[in-house]
C-alpha positions as CSV (number, residue, x, y, z in Angstrom):
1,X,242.1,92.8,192.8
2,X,240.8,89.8,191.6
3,X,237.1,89.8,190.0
4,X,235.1,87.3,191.2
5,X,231.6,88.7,192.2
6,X,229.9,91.4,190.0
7,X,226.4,92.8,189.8
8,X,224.6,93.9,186.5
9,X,221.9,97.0,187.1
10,X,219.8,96.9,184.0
11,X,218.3,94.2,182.4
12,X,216.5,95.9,179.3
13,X,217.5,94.2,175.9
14,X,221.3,95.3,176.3
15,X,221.9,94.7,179.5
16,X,219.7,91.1,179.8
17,X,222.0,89.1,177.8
18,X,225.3,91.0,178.9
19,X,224.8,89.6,182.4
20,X,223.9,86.4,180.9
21,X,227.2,86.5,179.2
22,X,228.9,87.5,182.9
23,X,227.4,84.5,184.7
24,X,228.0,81.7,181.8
25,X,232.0,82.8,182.3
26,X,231.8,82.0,186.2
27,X,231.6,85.1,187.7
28,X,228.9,85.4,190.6
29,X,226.8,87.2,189.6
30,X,223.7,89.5,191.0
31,X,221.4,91.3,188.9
32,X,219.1,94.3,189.4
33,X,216.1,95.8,187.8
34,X,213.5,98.2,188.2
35,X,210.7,95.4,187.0
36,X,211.3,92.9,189.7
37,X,209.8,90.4,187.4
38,X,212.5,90.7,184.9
39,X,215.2,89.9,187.1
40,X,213.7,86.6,188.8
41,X,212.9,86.1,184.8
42,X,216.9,86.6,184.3
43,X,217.6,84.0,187.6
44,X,215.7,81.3,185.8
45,X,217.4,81.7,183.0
46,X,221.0,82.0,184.3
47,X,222.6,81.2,187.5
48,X,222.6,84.2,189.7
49,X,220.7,86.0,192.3
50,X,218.1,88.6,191.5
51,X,218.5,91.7,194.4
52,X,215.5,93.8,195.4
53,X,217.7,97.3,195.2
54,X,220.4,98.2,193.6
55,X,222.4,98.7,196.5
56,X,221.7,95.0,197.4
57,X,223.1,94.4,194.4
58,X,226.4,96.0,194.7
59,X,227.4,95.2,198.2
60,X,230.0,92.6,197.9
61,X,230.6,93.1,194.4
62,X,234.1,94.0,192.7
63,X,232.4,95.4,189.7
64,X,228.9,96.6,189.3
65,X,227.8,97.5,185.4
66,X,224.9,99.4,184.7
67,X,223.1,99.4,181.3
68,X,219.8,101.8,181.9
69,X,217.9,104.5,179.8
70,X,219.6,108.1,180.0
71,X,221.2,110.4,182.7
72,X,218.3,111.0,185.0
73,X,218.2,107.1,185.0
74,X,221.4,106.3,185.9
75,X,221.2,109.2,188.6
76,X,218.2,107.0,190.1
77,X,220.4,103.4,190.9
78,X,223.8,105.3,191.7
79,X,222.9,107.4,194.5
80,X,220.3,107.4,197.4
81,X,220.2,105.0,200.4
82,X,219.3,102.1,197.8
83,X,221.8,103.5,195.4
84,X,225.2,101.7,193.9
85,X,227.4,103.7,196.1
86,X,225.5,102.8,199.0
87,X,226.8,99.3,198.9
88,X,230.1,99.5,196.9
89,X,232.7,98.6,199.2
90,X,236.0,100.8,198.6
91,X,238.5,99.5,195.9
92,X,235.8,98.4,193.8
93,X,234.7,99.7,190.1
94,X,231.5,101.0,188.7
95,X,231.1,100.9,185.2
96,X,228.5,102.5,183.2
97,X,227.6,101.1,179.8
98,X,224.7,103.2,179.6
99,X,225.2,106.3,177.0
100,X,225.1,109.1,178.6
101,X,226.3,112.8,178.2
102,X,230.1,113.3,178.7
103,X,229.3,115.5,181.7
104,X,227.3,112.7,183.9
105,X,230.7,110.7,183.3
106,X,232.5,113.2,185.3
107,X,230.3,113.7,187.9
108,X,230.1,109.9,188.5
109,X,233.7,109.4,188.7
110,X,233.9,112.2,191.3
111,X,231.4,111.0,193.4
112,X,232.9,107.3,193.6
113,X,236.6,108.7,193.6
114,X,235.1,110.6,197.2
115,X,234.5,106.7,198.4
116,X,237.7,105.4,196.8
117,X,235.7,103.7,194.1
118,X,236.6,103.4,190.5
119,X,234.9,104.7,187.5
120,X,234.9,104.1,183.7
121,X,232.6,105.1,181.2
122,X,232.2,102.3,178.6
123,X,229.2,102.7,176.4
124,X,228.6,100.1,173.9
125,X,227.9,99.8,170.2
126,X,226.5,97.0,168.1
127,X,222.8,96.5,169.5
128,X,220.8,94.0,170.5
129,X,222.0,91.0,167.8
130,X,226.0,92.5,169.5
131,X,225.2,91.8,173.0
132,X,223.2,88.5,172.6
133,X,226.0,87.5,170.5
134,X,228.7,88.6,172.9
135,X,230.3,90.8,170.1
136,X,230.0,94.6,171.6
137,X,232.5,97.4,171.0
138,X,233.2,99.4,174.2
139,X,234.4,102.8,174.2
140,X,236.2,103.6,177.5
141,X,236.9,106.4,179.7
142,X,239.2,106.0,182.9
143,X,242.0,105.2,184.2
144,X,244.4,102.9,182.7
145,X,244.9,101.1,185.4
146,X,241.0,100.2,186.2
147,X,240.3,99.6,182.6
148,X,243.4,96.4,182.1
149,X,241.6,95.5,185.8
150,X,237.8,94.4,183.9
151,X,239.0,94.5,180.4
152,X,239.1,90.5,180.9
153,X,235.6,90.5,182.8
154,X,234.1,92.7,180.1
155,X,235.6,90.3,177.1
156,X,232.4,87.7,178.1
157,X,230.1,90.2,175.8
158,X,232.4,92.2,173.7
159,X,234.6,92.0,170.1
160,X,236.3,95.1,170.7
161,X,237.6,97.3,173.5
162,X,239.4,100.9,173.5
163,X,240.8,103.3,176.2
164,X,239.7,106.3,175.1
165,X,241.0,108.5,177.7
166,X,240.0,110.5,180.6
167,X,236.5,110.0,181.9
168,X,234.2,111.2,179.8
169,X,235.8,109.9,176.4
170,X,234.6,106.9,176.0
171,X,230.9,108.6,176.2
172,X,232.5,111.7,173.5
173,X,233.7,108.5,171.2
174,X,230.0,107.1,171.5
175,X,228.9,110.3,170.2
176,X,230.9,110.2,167.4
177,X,229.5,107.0,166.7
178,X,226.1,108.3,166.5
179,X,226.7,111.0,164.2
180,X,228.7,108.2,161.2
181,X,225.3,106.3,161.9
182,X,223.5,108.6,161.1
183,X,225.3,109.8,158.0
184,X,225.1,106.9,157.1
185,X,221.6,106.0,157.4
186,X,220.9,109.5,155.5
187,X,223.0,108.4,152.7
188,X,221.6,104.8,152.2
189,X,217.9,105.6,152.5
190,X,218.9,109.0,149.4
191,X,220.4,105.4,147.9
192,X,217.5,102.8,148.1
193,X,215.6,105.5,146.6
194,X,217.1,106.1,143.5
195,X,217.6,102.6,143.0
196,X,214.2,101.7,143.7
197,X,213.6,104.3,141.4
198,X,215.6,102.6,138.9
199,X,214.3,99.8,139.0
200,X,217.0,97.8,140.4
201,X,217.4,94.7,142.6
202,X,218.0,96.0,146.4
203,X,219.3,92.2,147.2
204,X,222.0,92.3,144.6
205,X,223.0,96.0,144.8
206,X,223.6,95.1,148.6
207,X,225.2,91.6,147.6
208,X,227.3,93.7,144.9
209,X,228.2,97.0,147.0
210,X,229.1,95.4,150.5
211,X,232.0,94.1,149.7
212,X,233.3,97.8,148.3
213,X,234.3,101.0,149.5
214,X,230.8,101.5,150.0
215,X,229.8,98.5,152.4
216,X,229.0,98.9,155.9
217,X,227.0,97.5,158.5
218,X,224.2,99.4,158.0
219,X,224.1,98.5,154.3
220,X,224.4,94.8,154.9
221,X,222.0,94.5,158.1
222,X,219.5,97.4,156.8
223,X,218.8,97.6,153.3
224,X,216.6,95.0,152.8
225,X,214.5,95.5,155.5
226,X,214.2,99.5,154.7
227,X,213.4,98.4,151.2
228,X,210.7,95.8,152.3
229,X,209.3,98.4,154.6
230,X,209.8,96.2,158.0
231,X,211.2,98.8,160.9
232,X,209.6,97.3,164.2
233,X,212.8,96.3,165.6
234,X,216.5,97.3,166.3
235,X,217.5,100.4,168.1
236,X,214.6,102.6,168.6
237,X,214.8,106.6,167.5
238,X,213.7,107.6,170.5
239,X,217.2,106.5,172.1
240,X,218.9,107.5,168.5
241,X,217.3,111.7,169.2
242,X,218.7,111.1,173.1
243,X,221.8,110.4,171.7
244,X,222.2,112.6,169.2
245,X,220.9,115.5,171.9
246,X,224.3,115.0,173.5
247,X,226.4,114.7,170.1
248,X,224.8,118.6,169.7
249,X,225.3,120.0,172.8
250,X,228.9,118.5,172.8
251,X,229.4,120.2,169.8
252,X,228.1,123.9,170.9
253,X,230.9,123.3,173.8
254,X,233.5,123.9,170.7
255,X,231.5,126.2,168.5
256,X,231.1,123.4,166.2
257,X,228.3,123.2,163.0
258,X,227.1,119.6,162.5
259,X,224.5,120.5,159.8
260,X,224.0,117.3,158.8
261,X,223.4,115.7,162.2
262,X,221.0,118.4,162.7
263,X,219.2,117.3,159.6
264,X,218.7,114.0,161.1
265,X,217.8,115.1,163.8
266,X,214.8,117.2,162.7
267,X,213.7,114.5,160.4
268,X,213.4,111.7,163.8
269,X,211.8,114.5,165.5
270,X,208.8,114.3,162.3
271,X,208.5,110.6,162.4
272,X,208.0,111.1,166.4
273,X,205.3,112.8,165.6
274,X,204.1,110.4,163.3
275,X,204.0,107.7,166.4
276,X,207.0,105.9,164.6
277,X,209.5,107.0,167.7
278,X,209.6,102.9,168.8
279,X,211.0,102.0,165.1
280,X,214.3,101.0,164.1
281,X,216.6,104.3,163.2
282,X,216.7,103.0,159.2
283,X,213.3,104.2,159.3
284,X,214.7,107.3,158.3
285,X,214.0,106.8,154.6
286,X,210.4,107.0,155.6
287,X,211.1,110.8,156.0
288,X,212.7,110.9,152.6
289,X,209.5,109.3,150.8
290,X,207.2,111.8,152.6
């Protein structure tokens, strides 16, 4: 099949620029969101038509992507009379960027299978700056057959793209993400803390320890700004403890200990209930200091 109209179902800081990115490569495009507003905001800015439900927006679509909150929001534009599958015409492929929990994967591509639609999980990685910049890495779950269909439709927004498996893996390899952030994020804020300590410049230990086997990309985009105390922006920890909710209870389906993702955890679950949950996930050092 040959992808010429698509719909986007989620227009929140991800999924706003993503479509952008869909209708600047030609592809007609229709968009969807729950804040009408926001999606006659997203026609102005790009050619496309704004739809009124998400059904609307899938009907004549080969691909509809949806980038929403959690489970229980994704559950709310794919089924029901107004729903995705309500207007996804058989043969087509709905693909959730959303993260979600391996389990909602599953039941999604059962339920479009029974309409002889196609289904791959594809969360995303790399945040706002990676989708405005059209430089996301998508993890994948699905059949290889649907995933070489919109690889080339999903290459508009993304630097990197990977097959995981079966449906359900891309969202398991998302998880995995989560827990090396934060690990990481635990280990740099323990860092800027002795160094601060020390006295040392946070500018050129970041300039001098980037480029080694210490360097990543929490280092280079985070560091400064932890050290300068400036967290009102990025990826919120209110979506970082959703996430990390699923990494958990994925990991008590194989008896597994994650102590220190558990240690995070508890420590975003204090700066909740310090009214920090809108922050930026390097807040964590605040924890640390307290």
């Amino acid at each position: 099949m040959e992808v010429k109209n698509v719909a986007f179902v989620g227009l929140g800081v991800m999924g706003y620029p993503m479509a952008g990115y869909l209708s600047k490569a030609g592809y007609n495009t229709k968009v969807f969101n729950r804040t009408l507003t926001k999606a006659e905001q997203w026609q102005n800015d790009y050619q496309g038509i704004a739809c009124e439900t998400p059904k609307q927006a899938a009907q004549e679509s080969d691909v509809v992507f949806v980038c929403v909150g959690n489970d229980d929001d994704v559950r709310s534009v794919v089924y029901g009379e107004h729903g995705i599958l309500a207007g996804l015409k058989p043969g087509a492929v709905l693909v959730d960027h959303t993260t979600t929990s391996a389990e909602l994967a599953i039941e999604l591509a059962n339920a479009a299978q029974s309409q002889g639609i196609q289904f791959i999980d594809a969360p995303v990685s790399g945040g706002q700056a990676g989708a405005e910049n059209g430089v996301l890495t998508i993890m994948c779950g699905g059949e290889p057959q649907t995933f070489e269909q919109i690889k080339p439709v999903m290459d508009c927004y993304a630097k990197q793209m990977t097959l995981l498996g079966e449906n359900g893996q891309g969202q398991r390899c998302k998880m995995v993400n989560q827990i090396c952030i934060g690990g990481v994020l635990q280990g740099l804020s323990e860092a800027l803390l002795l160094a601060e300590k020390s006295g040392l410049d946070i500018a050129q230990v970041v300039d001098t320890l980037k480029h080694g086997a210490a360097g990543s990309w929490q280092m280079e985009n985070r560091a400064t700004t932890m050290a300068e105390d400036k967290f009102d922006f990025g990826f919120a920890i209110d979506w970082m403890r959703k996430d990390l909710g699923f990494c958990l209870q994925e990991a008590e389906r194989f008896n597994l200990e994650l102590p220190l993702t558990k240690q995070v955890d508890q420590r975003y679950a204090e700066l909740q209930q310090q009214g920090l949950g809108r922050m930026d996930t390097s807040v964590l050092i605040k924890a640390l200091k307290s």
